[in-house]
Structures are given as structure tokens and as C-alpha cells.
Backbone as CSV, one residue per row, in Angstrom:
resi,resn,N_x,N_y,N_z,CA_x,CA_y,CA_z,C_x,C_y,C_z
1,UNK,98.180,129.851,81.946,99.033,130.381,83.002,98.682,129.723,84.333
2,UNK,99.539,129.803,84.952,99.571,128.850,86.805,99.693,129.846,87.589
3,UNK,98.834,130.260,88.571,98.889,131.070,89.502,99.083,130.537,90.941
4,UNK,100.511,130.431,91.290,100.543,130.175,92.905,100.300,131.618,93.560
5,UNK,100.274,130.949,94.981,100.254,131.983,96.093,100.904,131.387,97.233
6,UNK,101.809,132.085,97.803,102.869,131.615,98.681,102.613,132.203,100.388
7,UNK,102.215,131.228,100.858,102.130,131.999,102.102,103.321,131.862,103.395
8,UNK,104.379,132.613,104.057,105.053,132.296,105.017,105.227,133.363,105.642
9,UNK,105.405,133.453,106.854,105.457,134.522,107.968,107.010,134.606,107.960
10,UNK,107.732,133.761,108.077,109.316,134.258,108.245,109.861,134.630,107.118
11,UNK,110.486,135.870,106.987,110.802,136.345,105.741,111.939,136.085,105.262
12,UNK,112.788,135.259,106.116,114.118,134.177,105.513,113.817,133.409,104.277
13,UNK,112.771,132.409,104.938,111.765,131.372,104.042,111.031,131.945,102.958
14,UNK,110.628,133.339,103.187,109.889,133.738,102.133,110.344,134.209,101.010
15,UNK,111.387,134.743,101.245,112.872,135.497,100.612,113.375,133.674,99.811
16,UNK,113.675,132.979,100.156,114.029,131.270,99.571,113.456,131.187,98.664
17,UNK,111.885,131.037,98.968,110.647,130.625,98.256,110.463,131.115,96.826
18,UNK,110.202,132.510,97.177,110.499,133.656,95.686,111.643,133.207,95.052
19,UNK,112.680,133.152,95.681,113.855,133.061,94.405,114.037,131.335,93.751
20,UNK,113.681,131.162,94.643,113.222,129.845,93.632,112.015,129.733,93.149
21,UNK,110.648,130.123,92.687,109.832,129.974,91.953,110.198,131.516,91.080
22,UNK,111.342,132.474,91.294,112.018,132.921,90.073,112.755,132.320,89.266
23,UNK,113.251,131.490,89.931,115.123,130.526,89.006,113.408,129.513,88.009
24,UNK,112.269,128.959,88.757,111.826,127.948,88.350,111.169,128.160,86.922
25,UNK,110.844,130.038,87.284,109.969,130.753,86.252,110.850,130.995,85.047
26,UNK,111.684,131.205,85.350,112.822,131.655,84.197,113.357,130.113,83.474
27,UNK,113.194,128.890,83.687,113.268,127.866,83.346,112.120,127.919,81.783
28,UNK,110.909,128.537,82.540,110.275,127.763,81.325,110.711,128.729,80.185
29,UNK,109.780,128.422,79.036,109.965,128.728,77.599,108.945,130.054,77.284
30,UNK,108.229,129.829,78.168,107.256,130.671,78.137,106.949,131.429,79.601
31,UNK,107.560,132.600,79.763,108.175,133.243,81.066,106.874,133.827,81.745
32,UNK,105.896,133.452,80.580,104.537,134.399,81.559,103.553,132.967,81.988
33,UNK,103.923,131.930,81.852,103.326,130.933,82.321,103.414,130.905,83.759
34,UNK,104.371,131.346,85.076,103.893,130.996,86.071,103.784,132.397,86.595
35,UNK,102.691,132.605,87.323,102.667,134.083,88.184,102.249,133.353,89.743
36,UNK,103.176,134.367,90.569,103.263,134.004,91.538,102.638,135.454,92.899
37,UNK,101.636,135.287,93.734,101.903,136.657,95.278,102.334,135.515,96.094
38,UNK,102.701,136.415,97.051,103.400,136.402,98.380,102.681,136.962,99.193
39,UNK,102.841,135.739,100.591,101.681,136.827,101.792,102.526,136.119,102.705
40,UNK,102.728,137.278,103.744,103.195,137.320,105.010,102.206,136.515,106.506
41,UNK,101.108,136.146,105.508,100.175,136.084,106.766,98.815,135.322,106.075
42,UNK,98.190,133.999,106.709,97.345,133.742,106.109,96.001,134.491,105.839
43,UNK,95.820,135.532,106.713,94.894,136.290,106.526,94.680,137.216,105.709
44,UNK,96.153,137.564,105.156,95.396,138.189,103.971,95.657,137.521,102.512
45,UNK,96.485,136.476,102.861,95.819,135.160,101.727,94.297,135.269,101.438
46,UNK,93.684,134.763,102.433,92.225,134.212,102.500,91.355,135.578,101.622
47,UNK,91.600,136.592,102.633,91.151,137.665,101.934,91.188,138.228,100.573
48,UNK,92.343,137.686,99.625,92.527,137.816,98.379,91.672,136.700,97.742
49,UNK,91.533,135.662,98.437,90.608,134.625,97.278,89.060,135.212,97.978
50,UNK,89.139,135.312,98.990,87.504,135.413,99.068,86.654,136.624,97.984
51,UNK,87.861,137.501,97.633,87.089,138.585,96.757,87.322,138.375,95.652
52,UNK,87.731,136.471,95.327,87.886,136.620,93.432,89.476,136.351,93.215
53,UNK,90.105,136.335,93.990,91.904,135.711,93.294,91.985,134.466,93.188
54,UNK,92.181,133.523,92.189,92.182,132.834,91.603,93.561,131.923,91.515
55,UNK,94.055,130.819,92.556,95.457,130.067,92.430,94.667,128.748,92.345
56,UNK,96.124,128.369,91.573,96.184,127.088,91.069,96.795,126.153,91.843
57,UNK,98.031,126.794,92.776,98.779,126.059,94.069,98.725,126.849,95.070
58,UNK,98.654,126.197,96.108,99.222,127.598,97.422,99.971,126.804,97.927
59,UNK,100.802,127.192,98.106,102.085,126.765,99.000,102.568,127.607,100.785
60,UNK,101.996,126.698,101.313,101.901,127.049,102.910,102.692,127.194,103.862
61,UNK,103.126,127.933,104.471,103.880,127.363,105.961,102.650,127.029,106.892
62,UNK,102.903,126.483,107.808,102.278,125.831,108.995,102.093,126.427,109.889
63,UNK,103.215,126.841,110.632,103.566,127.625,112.233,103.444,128.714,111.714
64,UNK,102.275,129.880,111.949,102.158,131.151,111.600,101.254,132.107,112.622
65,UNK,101.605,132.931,113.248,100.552,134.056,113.765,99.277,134.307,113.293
66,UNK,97.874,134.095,114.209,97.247,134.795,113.981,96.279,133.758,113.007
67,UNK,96.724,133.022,112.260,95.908,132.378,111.219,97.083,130.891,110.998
68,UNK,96.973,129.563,111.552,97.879,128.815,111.175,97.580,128.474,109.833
69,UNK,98.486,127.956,109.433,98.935,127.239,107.517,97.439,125.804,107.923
70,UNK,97.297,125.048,108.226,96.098,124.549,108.478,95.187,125.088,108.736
71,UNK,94.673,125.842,109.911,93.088,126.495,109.485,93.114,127.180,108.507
72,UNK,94.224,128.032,107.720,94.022,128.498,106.359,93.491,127.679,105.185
73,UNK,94.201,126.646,105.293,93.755,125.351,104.514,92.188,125.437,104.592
74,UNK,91.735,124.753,105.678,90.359,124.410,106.172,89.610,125.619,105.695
75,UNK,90.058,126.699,105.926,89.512,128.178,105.072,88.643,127.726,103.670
76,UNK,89.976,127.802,102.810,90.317,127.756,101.895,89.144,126.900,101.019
77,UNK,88.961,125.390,101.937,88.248,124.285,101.465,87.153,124.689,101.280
78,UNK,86.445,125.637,102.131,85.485,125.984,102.200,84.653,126.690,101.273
79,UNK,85.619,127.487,100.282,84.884,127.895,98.798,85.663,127.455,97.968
80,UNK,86.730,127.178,97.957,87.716,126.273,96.820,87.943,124.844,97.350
81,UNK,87.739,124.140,96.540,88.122,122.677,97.175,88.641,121.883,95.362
82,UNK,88.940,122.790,94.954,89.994,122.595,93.435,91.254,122.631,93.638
83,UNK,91.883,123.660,94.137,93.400,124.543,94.176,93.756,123.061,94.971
84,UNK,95.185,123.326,94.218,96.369,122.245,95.017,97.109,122.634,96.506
85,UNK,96.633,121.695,97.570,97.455,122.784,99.007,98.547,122.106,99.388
86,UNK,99.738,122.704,99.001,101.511,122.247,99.297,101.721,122.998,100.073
87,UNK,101.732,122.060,101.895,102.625,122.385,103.020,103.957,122.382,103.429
88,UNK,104.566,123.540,103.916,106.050,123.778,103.734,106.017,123.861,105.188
89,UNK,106.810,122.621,106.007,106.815,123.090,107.669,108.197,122.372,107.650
90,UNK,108.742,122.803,108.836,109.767,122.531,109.968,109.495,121.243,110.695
91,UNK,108.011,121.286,111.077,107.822,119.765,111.973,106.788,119.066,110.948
92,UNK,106.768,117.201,111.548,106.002,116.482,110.829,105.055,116.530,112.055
93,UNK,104.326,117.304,112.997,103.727,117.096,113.360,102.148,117.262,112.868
94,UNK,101.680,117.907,111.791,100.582,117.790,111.309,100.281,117.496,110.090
95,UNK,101.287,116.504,109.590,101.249,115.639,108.257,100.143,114.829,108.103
96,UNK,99.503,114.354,109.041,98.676,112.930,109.176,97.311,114.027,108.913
97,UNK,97.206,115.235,109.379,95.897,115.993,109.684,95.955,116.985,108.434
98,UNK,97.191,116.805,107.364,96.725,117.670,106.187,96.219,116.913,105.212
99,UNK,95.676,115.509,105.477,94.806,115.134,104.570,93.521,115.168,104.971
100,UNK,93.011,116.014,105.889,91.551,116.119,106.299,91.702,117.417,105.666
101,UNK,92.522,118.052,104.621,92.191,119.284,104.303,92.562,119.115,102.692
102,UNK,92.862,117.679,102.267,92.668,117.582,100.948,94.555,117.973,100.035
103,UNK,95.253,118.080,101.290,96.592,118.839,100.741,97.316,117.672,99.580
104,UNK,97.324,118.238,99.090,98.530,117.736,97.553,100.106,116.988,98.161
105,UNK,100.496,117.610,98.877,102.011,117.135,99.345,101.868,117.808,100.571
106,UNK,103.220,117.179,101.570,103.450,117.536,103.138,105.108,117.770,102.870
107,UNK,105.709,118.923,103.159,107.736,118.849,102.711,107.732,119.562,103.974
108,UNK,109.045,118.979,104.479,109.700,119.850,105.434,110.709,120.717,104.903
109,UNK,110.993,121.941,105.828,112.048,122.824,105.826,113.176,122.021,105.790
110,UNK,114.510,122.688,105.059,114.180,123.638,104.379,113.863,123.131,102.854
111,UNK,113.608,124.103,102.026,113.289,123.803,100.992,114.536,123.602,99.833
112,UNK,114.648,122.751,99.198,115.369,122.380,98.084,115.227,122.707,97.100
113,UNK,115.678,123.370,95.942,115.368,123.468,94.441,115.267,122.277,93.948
114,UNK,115.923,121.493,93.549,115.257,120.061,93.257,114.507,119.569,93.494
115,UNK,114.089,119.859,94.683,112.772,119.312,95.332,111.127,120.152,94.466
116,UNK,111.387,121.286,94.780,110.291,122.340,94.591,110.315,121.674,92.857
117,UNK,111.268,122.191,92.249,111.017,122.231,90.886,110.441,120.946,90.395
118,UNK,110.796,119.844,91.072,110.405,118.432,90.484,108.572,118.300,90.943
119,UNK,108.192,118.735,92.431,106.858,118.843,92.959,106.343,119.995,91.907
120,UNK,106.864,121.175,91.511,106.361,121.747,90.698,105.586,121.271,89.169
121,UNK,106.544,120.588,88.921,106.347,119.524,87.694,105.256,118.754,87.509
122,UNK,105.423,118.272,88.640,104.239,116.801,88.453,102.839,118.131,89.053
123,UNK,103.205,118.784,89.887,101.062,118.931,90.072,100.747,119.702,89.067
124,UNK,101.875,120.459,88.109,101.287,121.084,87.179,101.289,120.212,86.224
125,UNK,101.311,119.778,86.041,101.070,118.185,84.673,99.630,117.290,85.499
126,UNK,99.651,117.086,85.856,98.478,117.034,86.806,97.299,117.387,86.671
127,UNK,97.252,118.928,86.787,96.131,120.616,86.445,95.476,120.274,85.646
128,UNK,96.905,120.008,84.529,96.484,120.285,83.334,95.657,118.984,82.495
129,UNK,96.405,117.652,83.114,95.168,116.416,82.428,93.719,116.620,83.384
130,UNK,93.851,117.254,84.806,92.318,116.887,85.045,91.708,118.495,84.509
131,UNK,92.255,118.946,83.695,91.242,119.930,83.207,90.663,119.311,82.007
132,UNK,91.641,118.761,81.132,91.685,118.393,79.890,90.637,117.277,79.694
133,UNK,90.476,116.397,81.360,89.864,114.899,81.455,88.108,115.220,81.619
134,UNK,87.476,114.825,80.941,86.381,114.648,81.382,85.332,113.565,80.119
135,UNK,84.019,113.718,80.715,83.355,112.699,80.514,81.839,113.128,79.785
136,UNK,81.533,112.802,78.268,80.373,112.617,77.643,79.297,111.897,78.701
137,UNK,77.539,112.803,79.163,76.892,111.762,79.358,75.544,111.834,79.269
138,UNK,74.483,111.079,79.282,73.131,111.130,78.459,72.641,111.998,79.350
139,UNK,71.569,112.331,78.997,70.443,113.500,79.395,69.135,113.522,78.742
140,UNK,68.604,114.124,79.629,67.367,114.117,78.895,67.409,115.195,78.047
141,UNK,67.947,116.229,78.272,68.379,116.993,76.588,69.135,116.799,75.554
142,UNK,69.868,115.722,75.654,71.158,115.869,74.945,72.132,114.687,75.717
143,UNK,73.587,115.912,74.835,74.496,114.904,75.587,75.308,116.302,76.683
144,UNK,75.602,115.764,77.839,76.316,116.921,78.522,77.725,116.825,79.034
145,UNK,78.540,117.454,78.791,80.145,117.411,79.198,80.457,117.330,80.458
146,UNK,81.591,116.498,81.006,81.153,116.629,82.763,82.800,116.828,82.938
147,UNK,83.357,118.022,83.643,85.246,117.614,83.550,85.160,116.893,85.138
148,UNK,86.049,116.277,84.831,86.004,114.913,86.459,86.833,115.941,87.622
149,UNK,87.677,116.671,87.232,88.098,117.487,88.299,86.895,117.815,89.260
150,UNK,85.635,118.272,88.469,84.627,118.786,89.059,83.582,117.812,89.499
151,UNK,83.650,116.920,89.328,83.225,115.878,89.601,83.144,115.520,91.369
152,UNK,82.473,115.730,92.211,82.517,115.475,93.821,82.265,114.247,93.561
153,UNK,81.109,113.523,93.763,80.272,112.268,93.516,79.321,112.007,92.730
154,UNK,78.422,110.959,92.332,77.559,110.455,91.543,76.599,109.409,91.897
155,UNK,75.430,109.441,92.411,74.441,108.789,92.823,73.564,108.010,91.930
156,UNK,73.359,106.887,91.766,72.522,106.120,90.888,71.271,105.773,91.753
157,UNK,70.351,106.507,90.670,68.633,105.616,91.471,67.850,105.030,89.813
158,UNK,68.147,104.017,89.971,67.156,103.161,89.260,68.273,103.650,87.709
159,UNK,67.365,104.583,86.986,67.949,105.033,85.557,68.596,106.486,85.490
160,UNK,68.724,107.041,86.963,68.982,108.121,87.079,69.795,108.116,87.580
161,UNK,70.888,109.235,87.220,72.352,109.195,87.472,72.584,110.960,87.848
162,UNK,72.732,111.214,89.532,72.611,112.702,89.647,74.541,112.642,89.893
163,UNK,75.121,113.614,89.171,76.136,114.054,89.143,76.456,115.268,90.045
164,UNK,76.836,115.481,90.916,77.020,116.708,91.949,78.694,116.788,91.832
165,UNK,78.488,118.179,91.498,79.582,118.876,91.288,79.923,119.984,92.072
166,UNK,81.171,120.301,92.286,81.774,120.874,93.243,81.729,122.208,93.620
167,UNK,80.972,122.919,92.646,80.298,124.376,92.674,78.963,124.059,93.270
168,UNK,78.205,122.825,93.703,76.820,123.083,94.213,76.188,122.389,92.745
169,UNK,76.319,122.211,92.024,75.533,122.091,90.832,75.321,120.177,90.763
170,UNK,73.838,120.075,90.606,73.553,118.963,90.117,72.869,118.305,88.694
171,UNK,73.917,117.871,88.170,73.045,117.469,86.733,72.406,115.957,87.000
172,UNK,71.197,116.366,86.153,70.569,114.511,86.055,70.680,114.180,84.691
173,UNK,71.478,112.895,84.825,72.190,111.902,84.256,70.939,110.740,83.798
174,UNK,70.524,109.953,82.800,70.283,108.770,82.710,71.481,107.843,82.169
175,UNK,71.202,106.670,83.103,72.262,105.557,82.857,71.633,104.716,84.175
176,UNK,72.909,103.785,84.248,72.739,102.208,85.570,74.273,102.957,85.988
177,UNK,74.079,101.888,87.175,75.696,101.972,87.772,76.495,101.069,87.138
178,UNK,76.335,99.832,86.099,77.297,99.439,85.212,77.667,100.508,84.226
179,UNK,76.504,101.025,83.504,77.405,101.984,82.755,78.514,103.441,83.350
180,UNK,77.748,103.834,84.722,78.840,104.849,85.321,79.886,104.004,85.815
181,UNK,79.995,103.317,86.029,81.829,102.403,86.520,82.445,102.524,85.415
182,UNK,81.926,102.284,83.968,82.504,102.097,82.972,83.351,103.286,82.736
183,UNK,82.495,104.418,82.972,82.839,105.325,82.692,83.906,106.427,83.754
184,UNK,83.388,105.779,85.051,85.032,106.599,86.178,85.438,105.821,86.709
185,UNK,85.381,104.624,86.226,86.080,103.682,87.143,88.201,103.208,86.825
186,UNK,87.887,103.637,85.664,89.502,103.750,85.141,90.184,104.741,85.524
187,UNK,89.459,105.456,86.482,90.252,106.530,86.775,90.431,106.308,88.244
188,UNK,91.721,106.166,88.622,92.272,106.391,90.004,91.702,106.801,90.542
189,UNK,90.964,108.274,90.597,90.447,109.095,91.445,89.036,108.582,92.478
190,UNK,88.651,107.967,91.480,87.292,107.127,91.848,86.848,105.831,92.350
191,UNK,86.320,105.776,93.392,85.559,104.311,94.317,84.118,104.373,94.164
192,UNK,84.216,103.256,94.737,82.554,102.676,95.259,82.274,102.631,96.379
193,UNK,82.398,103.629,97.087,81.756,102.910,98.920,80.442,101.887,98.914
194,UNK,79.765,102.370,97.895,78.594,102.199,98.478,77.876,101.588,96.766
195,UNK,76.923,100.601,96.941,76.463,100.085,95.740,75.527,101.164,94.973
196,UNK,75.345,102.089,95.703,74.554,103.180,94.874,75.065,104.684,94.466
197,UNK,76.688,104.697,94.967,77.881,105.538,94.882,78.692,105.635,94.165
198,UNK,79.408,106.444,93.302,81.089,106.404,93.022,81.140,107.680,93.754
199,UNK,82.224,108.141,94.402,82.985,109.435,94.774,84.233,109.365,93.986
200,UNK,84.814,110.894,94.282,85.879,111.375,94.102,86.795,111.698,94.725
201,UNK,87.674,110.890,94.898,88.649,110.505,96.419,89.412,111.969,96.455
202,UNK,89.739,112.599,95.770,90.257,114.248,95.843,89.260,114.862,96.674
203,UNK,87.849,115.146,96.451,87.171,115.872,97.113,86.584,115.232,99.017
204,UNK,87.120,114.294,99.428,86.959,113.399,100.447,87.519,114.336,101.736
205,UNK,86.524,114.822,102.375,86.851,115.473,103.903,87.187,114.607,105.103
206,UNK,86.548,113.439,105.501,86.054,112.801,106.228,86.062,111.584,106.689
207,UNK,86.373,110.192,106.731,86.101,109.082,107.034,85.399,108.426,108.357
208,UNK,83.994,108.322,107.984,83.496,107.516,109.815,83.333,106.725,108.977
209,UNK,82.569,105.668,110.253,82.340,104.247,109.986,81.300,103.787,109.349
210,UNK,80.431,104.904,109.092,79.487,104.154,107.789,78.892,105.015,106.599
211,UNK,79.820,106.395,106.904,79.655,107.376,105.793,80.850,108.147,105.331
212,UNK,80.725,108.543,104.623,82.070,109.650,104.365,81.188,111.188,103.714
213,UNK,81.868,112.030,104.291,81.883,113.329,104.213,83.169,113.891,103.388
214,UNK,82.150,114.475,102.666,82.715,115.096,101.445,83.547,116.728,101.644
215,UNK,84.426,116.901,101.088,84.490,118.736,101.046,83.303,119.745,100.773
216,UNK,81.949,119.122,100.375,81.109,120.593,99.849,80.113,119.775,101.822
217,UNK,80.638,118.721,102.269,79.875,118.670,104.061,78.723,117.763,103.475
218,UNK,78.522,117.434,102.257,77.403,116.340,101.798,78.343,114.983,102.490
219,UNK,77.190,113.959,102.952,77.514,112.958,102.995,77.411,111.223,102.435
220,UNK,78.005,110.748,102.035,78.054,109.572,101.482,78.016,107.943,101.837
221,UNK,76.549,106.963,102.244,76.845,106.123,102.712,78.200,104.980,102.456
222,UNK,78.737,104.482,103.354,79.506,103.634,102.796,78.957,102.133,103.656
223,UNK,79.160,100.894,102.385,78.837,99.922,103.385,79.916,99.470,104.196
224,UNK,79.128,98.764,105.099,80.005,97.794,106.078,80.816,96.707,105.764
225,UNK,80.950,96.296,104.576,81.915,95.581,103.792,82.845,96.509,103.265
226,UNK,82.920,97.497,102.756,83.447,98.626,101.778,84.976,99.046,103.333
227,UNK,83.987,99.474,104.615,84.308,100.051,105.584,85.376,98.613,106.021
228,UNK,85.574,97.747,106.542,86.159,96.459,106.809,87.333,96.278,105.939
229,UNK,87.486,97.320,105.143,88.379,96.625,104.005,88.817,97.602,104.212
């Protein structure tokens, strides 16, 4: 099941929103696959995930009282930095600044059914390969499962390969950095800043000039060749 959460203060838009992720719900085959709340206000968005509610999309307005659709975002990042964030505004004025918050898509008002249902499509096809995607890797116990969604970055020292993942958790890995390229480097999601680095360009807060900052606020050297390019 897909759990959005819809946040908009004008209840024109919000009233839109619902009846099209009803027409979208009644599409599928399986009618309990999408569940959807509604919040008038980002604040008590926030307040529903901070005690445990669980979405898969949130879908934002921007211009809002009290709590804008961006610092909600920035909220948000702060214990979830998984969930997909789809901004629904009127102006393109903070398109360029919803990728310092990791957002999935930027749409202006108003909203289209064709539009929604087709964006609906692809991030939930999406969800579902980076849940499905992940990666076998050595250990000193064993072998350990790693899903790349969760995947922040990966540090190589010498034969050691620390995997930091997006809950705080670090596994140690043995391998080289030829064998970890091998292994995330086919995947879009993933670079090299740095000869002793891969990241995970989804979880990316940040860009200065000789590091990058991550969503969990860890930071990542990048070289001065890497940076130039």
C-alpha cells in the first residue's frame, strides 16, 4: 500500500487534490492500494509523522500560514529523508531551493489529472524498484543485505568498506573501492566525489566547494577535480 499525505491551506485546491487522488484511487485494481490524509496546515502534517505516520509521498503547497510548504520540507528531512516531496505552487519562485530539500518534482497550479496521475505513476514505480534494489556484501560475519534506497554513502579505508545508512546505522564492509564501484556504480543514483567516496545523490543536502553535506548533516570530501567539473 502507498500512503500519501496532502498538505494545502486553500480548500479550493484541497477539495481538487482529493478528488483526484479519488478518480486516481478508483483507477487501480486494487482499491486499497493508495491511502491518502489531508492537512490544512503544515503543522499538523509534521505532527502526524513525528509520532509514527508513515507516507510514501507528500504532496505540498508552498504559500501557507504559519508553517511554509518548504520549511515543512526541511522539517520533514530531518527524521525522514526517504518519503518522496511533490511541490504544488502557483509561483516558480522556489523551484531552484526545493532541491536543497531533496524534493521529487516542482508543478505549478493548477493541477491537471493527467498530470498528477502520470507523476503518480512514475514515483510509485520508482518506491517500488528502490525497495526491491539492493546489494549482497562481505563481512566479517557473513554476507549482509544492504537496500540502496538506504544507502546515504560508503567510505573505503584500505579493506574496509563502512556503509552509513540513513537511519544512523553503520555497517563494516570488507572490500577495495574497485569492487564497491562495481557494485553502485550502475546505478544512477551514485558518484564519486572523492577517491575514497561513493554517495547517494538522493540523500545530497548541500554543495560547497570542497565537500558536500549530506541529509543525515554528515559531510563528504569532494576533490578539486570532481568540484571543476
Amino acid at each position: 500500500m502507498f500512503n500519501i499525505a496532502l498538505c494545502d491551506d486553500n480548500m479550493k485546491d484541497l477539495s481538487n487534490m482529493t478528488n483526484l487522488l479519488n478518480d486516481y484511487k478508483n483507477l487501480q485494481c486494487d482499491k486499497t492500494l493508495i491511502k491518502y490524509t489531508a492537512f490544512q496546515n503544515a503543522l499538523d502534517l509534521i505532527a502526524a509523522m513525528e509520532i509514527g505516520e508513515k507516507y510514501d509521498v507528500v504532496l505540498l503547497d508552498i504559500l501557507m500560514p504559519f508553517m511554509t510548504g518548504m520549511d515543512a520540507a526541511k522539517e520533514i528531512r530531518v527524521f525522514n529523508q526517504d518519503v518522496k516531496i511533490i511541490f504544488f505552487s502557483s509561483s516558480t519562485e522556489f523551484a531552484v531551493e526545493s532541491y536543497s530539500v531533496g524534493a521529487y518534482y516542482y508543478a505549478l497550479k493548477p493541477v491537471w489529472k493527467e498530470q498528477l496521475f502520470i507523476l503518480l505513476d512514475k514515483v510509485f514505480s520508482e518506491i517500488e524498484t528502490q525497495i526491491n534494489k539492493s546489494i549482497l556484501i562481505k563481512s566479517k560475519t557473513g554476507l549482509t543485505r544492504i537496500y540502496l534506497h538506504r544507502l546515504e554513502f560508503a567510505e573505503v579505508n584500505v579493506k574496509t568498506i563502512l556503509y552509513h545508512m540513513t537511519d544512523g546505522l553503520i555497517i563494516e564492509g570488507i572490500g577495495s573501492m574497485s569492487e564497491l564501484e562495481s557494485l553502485l556504480l550502475d546505478d544512477n543514483c551514485f558518484i564519486r566525489p572523492h577517491r575514497s567516496y561513493l554517495i547517494n545523490m538522493s540523500h545530497i543536502n548541500t554543495l560547497y566547494p570542497r565537500e558536500i553535506k549530506m541529509q543525515s548533516q554528515s559531510l563528504v570530501p569532494m576533490s578539486k577535480a570532481n568540484y571543476q567539473t
